[in-house]
C-alpha positions as CSV (number, residue, x, y, z in Angstrom):
1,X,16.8,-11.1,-7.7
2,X,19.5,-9.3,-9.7
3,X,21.4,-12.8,-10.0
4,X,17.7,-14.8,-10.6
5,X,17.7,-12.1,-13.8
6,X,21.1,-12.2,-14.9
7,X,20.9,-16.1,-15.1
8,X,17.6,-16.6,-16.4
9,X,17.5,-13.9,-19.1
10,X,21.0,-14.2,-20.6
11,X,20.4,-16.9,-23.1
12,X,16.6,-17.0,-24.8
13,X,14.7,-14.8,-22.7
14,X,11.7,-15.4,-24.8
15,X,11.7,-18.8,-24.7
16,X,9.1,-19.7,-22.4
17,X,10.2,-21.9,-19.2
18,X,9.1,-22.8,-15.7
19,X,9.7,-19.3,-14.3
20,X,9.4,-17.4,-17.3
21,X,5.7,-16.9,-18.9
22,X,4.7,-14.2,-21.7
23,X,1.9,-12.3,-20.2
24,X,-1.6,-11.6,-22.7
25,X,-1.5,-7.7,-23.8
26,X,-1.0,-5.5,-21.1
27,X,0.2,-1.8,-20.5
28,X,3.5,-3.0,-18.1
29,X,5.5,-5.8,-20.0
30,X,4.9,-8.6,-22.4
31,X,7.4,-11.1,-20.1
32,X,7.3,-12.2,-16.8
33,X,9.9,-13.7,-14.8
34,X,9.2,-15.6,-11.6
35,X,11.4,-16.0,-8.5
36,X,9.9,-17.6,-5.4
37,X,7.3,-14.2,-4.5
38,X,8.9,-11.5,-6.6
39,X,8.3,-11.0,-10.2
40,X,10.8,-9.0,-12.8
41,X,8.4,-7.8,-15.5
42,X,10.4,-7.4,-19.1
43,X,10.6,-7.4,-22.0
44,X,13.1,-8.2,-25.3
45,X,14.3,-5.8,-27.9
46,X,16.8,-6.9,-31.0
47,X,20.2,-5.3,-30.8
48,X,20.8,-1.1,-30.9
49,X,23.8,-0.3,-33.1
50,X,24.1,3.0,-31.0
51,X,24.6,1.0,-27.6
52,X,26.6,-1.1,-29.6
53,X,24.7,-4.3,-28.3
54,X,25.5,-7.7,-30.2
55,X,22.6,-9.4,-29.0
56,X,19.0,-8.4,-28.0
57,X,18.5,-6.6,-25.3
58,X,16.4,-7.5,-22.2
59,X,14.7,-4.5,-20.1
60,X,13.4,-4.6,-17.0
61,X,10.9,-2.9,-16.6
62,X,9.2,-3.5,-12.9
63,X,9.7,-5.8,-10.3
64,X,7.3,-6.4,-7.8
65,X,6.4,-9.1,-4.6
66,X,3.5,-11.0,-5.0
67,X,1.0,-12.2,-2.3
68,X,-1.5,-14.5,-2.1
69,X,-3.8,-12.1,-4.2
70,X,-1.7,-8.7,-3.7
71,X,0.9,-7.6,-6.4
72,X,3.0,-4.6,-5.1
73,X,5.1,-3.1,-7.5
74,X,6.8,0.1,-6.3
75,X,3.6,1.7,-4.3
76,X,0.9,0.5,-7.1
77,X,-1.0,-2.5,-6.0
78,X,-2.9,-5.0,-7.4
79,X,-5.2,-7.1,-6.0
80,X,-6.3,-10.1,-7.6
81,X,-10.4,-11.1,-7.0
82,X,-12.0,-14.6,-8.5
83,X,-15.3,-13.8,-9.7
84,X,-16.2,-17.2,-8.6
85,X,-15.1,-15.7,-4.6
86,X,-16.6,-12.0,-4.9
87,X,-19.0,-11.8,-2.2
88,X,-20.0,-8.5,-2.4
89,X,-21.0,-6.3,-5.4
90,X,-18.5,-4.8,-7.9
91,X,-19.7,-1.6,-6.7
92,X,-18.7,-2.2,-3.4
93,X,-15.0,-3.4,-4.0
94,X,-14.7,-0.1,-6.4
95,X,-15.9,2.4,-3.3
96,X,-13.2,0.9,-1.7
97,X,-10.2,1.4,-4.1
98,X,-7.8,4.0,-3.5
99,X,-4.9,4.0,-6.2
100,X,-5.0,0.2,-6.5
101,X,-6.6,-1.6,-9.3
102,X,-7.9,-4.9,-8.2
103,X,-8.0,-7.4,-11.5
104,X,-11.0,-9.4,-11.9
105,X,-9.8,-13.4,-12.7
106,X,-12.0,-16.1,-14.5
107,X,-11.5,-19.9,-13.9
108,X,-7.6,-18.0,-12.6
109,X,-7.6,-16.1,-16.1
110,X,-7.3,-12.4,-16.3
111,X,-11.0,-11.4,-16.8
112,X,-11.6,-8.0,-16.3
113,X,-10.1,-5.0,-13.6
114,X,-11.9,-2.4,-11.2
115,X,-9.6,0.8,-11.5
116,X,-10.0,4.0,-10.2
117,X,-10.8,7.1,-12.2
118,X,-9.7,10.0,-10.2
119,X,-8.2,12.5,-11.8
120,X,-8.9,10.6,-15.4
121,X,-10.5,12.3,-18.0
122,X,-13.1,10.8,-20.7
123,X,-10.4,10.9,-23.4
124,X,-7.4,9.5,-21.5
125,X,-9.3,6.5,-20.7
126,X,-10.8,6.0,-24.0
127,X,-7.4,6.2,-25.5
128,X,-5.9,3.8,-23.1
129,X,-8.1,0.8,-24.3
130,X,-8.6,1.9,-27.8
131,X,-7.7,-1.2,-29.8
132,X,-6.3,1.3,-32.2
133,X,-4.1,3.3,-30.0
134,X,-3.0,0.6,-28.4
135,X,-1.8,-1.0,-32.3
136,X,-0.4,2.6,-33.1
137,X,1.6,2.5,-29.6
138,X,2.9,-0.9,-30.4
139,X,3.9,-0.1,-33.9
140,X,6.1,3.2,-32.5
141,X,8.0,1.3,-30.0
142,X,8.9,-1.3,-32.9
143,X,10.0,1.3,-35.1
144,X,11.7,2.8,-32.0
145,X,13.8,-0.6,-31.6
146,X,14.3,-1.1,-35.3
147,X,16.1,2.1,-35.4
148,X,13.3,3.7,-37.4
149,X,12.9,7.1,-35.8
150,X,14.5,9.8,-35.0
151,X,16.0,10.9,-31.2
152,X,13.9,14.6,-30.6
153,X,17.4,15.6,-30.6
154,X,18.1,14.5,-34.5
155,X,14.3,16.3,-35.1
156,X,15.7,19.7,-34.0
157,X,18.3,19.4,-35.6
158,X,16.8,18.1,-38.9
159,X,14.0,21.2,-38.5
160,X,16.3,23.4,-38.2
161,X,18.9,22.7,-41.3
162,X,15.2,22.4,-43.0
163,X,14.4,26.1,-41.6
164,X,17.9,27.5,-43.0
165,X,17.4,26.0,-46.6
């Protein structure tokens, strides 16, 4: 996989190919890369003057094996269901989740996902989806790889010479 990445992503990793697809919005990576079953999940950011980097940088951010409808990444799983297949209730593929999230597919599009809420509060999952969050999140982790923002370690600092004057 490691050599699958290296020669894949080295030149235009967001150029989309055969093997490599950007995903639709989603809370893991906004590239995918494709080797036989596994998947790297990445994603692309333009060059840090502190890592002294001349070219973007590519970060991987999962990789995972896929099955026929499984997706195991680390110990996270996710199941893939055609609504057109379901032939039971929702209800009854939720009661039977544990920690995995099984993602709900129409005409093979990501439709929809069953995920369970244990130990999720009202807030944390309203955050998660807000279309406004979500922007705000976005916006951060451009500003993040534009060199915008400042380390927590710069912050102290900065408060504290602001505390002295």
């Amino acid at each position: 996989m490691l050599a699958a990445i290296r020669k894949q992503l080295a030149h235009d990793p967001l150029v989309e190919a055969r093997n490599r697809k950007p995903l639709r919005p989603n809370p893991l990576a906004p590239w995918e890369l494709r080797v036989g079953r596994l998947r790297a999940f990445y994603e692309v950011q333009p060059p840090d003057p502190q890592l002294e980097a001349l070219a973007d940088v590519v970060y991987v951010l999962a990789v995972g094996k896929k099955g026929r409808i499984v997706l195991r990444i680390a110990r996270e799983v996710l199941k893939k269901l055609a609504l057109s297949t379901a032939s039971r209730s929702l209800a009854e593929y939720a009661s039977e989740l544990d920690d995995e999230v099984i993602l709900l597919t129409k005409r093979n599009r990501p439709f929809a996902a069953i995920v369970p809420l244990r130990n999720v509060d009202r807030e944390s999952l309203a955050l998660s989806t807000h279309p406004g969050f979500l922007a705000l999140i976005e916006r951060s982790r451009r500003e993040v790889a534009g060199g915008k923002t400042l380390t927590c370690r710069h912050a102290r600092r900065f408060g504290k010479r602001e505390a002295s004057t």
